[in-house]
Every structure is written in C-alpha cells, then in structure tokens.
C-alpha positions, 0 to 999 in steps of 0.5 A: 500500500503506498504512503498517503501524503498530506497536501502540504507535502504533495505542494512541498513535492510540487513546488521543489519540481518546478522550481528546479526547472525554473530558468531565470533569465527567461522568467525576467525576459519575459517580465520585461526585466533585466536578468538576475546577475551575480557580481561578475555579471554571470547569469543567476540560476537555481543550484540548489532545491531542498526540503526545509527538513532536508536543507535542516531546518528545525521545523515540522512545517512544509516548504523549500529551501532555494539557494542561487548560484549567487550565493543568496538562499530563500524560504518557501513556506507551505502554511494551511490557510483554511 
C-alpha cells in the first residue's frame, strides 16, 4: 500500500519540481526585466532545491529551501490557510 501524503507535502513535492526547472533569465525576459546577475555579471540560476527538513531546518512545517548560484538562499513556506 503506498504512503498517503498530506497536501502540504504533495505542494512541498510540487513546488521543489518546478522550481528546479525554473530558468531565470527567461522568467525576467519575459517580465520585461533585466536578468538576475551575480557580481561578475554571470547569469543567476537555481543550484540548489531542498526540503526545509532536508536543507535542516528545525521545523515540522512544509516548504523549500532555494539557494542561487549567487550565493543568496530563500524560504518557501507551505502554511494551511483554511
């Protein structure tokens, strides 16, 4: 029998599958904007995409880790609004 996951989870799943395909130069060209770049005008791309409680996070709470090639590191939190 296959493990039931809560919605947060299935979100959690779907959201680190997106964004590891996320090219980011072609989302800001298609917004009109300039591309992410770093320091040395290299193009910003998506290295990293984690749990939160793979990356270690000490938290129940679903959602993703991101971290840039340029070094910066976000948080996405899954939270039940209703």
């Amino acid at each position: 029998m296959s493990e039931m996951l809560s919605h947060e989870k299935i979100l959690e799943r779907a959201l680190r599958a997106a964004i590891e395909e996320i090219d980011l130069e072609n989302v800001a060209e298609e917004a009109g904007a300039e591309p992410l770049a770093d320091e040395d005008g290299a193009p910003t791309e998506v290295v990293e995409v984690l749990t939160l409680a793979d990356a270690g996070f000490m938290t129940t709470d679903s959602g993703v880790s991101v971290r840039l090639s340029d070094g910066r590191q976000f948080t996405i939190e899954i939270k039940l609004y209703r």
